[in-house]
N, C-alpha and C positions, 0 to 999 in steps of 0.2 A: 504494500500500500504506500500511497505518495501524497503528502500534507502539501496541499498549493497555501501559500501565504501572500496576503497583500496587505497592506497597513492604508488606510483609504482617509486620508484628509481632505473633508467636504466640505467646500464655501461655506462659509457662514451662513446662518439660515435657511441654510435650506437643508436640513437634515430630515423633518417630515417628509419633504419633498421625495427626498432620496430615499427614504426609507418605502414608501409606498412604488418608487419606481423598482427597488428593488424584490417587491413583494410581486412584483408582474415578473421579472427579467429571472426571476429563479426556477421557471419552470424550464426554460431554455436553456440552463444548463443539466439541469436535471435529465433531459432526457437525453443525454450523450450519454452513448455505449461507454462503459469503463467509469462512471460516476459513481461513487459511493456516497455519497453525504456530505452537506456543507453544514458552514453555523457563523454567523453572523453577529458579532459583538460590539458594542458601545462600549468607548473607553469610559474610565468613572472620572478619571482625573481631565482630561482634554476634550471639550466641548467639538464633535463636527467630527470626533477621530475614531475610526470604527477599522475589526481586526477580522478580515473575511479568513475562513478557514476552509478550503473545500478539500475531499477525499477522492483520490484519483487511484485507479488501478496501477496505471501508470502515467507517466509524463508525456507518452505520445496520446493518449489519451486523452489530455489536454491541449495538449499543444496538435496537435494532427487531428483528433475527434473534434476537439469543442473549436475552438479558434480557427480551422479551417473547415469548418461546415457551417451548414445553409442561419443555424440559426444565433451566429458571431454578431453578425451584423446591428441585429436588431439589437442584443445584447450594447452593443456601444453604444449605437441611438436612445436606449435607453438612460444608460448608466455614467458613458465617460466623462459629458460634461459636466457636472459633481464635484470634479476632484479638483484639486489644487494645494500640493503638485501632484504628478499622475504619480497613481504608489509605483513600485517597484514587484512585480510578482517573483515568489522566487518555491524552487519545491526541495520537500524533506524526505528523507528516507530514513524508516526506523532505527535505531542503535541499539537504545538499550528501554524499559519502560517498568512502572513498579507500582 
């Protein structure tokens, strides 16, 4: 399994906003082959600052399933302009856990 991380710093004000676009934009990744589960966190400390978690089989699975298929697109239209600055996605592989 592969931990996608992005750290998502949303304009000011419009974090409802975001949050309801992302309430639409979640079923689009969800239905990519190799998807295991996301989770979607509000920081307590930084107002706007939220910590997406999604669960990939693997990395092409992300990156080859989601990101180059049909439903990427709308995913941006939905979600990109949000952010400031755009996060950084980056993916994890198990080590060790307890």
């Amino acid at each position: 399994m592969i931990l996608e991380t992005a750290v998502l710093d949303v304009v000011e004000d419009r974090t409802a906003e975001f949050e309801t676009a992302f309430e639409e934009a979640k079923p689009l990744v969800a239905a990519t082959p190799g998807f295991l589960g996301l989770e979607l966190r509000r920081c307590v400390e930084r107002d706007g600052r939220y910590l997406l978690l999604i669960r990939w089989r693997s990395v092409a699975d992300h990156e080859q399933g989601f990101r180059q298929g049909p439903d990427y697109q709308r995913w941006k239209e939905l979600l990109h302009h949000f952010y400031d600055p755009f996060p950084v996605v980056e993916h994890y592989e198990p080590v060790t856990a307890c």
